[in-house]
N, C-alpha and C positions, 0 to 999 in steps of 0.2 A: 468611712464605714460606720452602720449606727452603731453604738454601745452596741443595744439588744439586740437579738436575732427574731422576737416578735416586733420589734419593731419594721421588718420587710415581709417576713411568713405569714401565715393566719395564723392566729392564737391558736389553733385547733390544733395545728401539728404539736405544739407544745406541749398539749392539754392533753392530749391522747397519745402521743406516740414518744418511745424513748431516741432522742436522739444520739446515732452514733459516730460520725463524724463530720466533718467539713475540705471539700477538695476546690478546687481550683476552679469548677464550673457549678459545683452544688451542693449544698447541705443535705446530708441520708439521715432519714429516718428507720426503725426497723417499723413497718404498721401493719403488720401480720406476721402468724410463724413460718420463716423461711420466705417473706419478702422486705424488699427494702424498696425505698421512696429516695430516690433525687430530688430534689426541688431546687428549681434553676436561680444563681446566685445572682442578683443584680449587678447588669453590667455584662454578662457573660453568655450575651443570646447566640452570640456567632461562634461560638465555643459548644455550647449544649445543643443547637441544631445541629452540626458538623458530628457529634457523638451521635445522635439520634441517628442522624441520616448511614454511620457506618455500621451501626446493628441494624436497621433495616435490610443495608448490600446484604450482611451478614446473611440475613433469614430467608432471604431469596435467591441467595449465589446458587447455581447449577448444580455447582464442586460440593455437598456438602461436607460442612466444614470440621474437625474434631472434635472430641468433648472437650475439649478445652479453653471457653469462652465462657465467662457469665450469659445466661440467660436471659433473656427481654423479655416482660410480657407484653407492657403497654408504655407507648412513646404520647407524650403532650409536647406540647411547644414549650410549656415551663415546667415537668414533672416525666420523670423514666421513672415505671416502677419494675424491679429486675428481683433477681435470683440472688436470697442472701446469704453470706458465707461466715462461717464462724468465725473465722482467723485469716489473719494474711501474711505474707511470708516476713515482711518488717518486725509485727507481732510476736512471729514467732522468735525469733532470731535474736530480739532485743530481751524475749524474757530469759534466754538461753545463755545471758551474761548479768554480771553487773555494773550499772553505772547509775552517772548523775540522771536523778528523777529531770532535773532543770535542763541542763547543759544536753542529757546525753551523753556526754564522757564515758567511755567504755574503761571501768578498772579494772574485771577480770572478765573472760569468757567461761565460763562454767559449763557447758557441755557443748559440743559438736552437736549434728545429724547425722544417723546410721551413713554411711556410702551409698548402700541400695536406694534410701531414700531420696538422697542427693540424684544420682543415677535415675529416677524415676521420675523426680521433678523436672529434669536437665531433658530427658527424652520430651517431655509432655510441654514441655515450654518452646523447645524447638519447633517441634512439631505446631505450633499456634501459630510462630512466625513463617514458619514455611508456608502453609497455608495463605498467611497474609499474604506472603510475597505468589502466590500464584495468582492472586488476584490485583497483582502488583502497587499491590499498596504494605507501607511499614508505620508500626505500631508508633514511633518516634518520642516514645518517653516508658524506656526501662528501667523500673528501677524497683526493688523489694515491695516498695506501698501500693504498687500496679500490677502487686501478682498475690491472688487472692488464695485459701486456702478449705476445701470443702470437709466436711465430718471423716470422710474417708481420706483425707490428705491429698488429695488430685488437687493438682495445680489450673488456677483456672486466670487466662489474662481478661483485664479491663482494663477502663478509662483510653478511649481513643478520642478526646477533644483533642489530642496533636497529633493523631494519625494523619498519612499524609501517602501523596503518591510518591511509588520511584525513580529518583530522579530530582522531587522538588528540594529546593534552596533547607538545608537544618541550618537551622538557626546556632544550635551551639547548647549543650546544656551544662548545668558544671561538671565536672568532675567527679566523681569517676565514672556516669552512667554514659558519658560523652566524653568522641576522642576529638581531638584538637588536630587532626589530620583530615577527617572527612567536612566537608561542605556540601555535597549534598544526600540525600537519602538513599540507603539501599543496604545492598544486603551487607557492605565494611559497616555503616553505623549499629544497625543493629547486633551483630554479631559483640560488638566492640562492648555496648551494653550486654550481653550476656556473658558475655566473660568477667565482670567486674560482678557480677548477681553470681556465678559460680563460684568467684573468690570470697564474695561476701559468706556465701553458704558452706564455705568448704574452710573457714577460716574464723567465725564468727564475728568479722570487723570488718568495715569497707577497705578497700583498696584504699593507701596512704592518710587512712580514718583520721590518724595523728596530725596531718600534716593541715587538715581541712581542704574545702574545694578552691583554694585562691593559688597565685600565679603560678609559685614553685609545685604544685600537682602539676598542674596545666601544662608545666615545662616539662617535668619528668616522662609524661604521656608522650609528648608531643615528639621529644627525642627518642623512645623506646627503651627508657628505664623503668620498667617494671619493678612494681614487689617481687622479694624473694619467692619461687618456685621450687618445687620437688619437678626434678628427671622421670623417677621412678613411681610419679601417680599420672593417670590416666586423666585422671578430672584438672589436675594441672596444668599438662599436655595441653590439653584440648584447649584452657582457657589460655595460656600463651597464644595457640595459634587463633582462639578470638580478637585477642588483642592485637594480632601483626595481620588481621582482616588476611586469613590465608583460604578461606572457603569461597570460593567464587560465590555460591549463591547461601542460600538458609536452605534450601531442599538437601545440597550439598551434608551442611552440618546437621539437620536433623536425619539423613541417612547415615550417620556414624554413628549414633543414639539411637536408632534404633535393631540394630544390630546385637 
């Protein structure tokens, strides 16, 4: 990889626009208020089409779709420029404790999110999958940094360069956003990833955060030892039976939420 990051970009992006992160298929730019710029990572062409091409299905599905998706304006072969978002639920969640600047290390959690909020995000994130799954395809990488957060706190998903249909081969992700039970896509993976995003949100620490993503997670998942649970919460409930893939579909759990 170069050192520099002008050394693959135009100098321009540098020169004009404040950069604000780096993912897996692109470096974002913010280059107007309230847009942001992709610009596709070398090396990751077949990754940054694959995302183009599922906000296109997006824009033209029949079904339309929630408000719950970032917004597309314009698709290039090496450039998405899309709908930008203040905050994102990682963001939020990591300023809501304290820990290692470096590491990450969580030493305390210092505030929760209201229940309603929890509640309202947990409705509005269902509902994106549900949706996904009618058009039988699953988002296949859930995890807090792929769930955006707008001025009015609606939850809003992205990044589908590992979306995928249901049914195809998952690969496997670590821990905890991936269960070591499912092999291929559908509505148990997905599910299994929002159970461990409700735990994170209802707890302020990932599922077994202490333990890290390596073997003994992996085992503990794999057998059905879960982190400690409350009986007596709803949002608990519901992420156990995420965990133990008990909702036949995501239509299924997103009609519990929305009730």
């Amino acid at each position: 990889m170069p050192e520099r990051l002008d050394q693959v970009f135009p100098r321009s992006l540098f020169n004009n626009f404040e950069f604000i992160s780096g993912g897996a298929t692109g470096w974002v730019f913010e280059v107007a208020p309230g847009i942001a710029l992709e610009f596709l990572r070398p090396g990751r062409e077949d990754e940054f089409r694959r995302e183009n091409e599922i906000y296109a299905l997006i824009e033209r599905s029949d079904h339309p779709p929630p408000p719950h998706f970032i917004q597309s304006f314009l698709r290039l072969p090496y450039a998405h420029f899309m709908q930008l978002m203040p905050d994102s639920l990682d963001s939020r969640l990591r300023a809501n404790r304290r820990q290692d600047p470096k590491t990450l290390e969580c030493f305390e959690v210092l505030r929760l999110e209201p229940t309603a909020k929890i509640e309202q995000w947990a409705a509005e994130l269902s509902s994106a999958l549900a949706w996904l799954e009618s058009i039988e395809l699953v988002q296949g990488d859930l995890r807090p940094s792929n769930l955006l957060l707008d001025s009015e706190d609606h939850m809003k998903l992205v990044d589908f360069d590992n979306c995928a249909k249901i049914g195809d081969l998952d690969p496997g992700l670590p821990p905890p956003w991936s269960s070591p039970n499912h092999h291929l896509y559908g509505a148990g993976t997905e599910q299994f990833g929002f159970g461990s995003i409700l735990y994170n949100i209802t707890r302020g620490i990932e599922p077994y955060e202490d333990k890290g993503p390596g073997p003994e997670t992996v085992e503990l998942f794999r057998t059905g030892l879960f982190p400690e649970l409350r009986s007596d919460s709803q949002l608990d409930v519901l992420t156990l039976r995420c965990w133990r893939s008990e909702f036949a579909t995501l239509a299924d759990l997103a009609d519990i939420l929305q009730k």
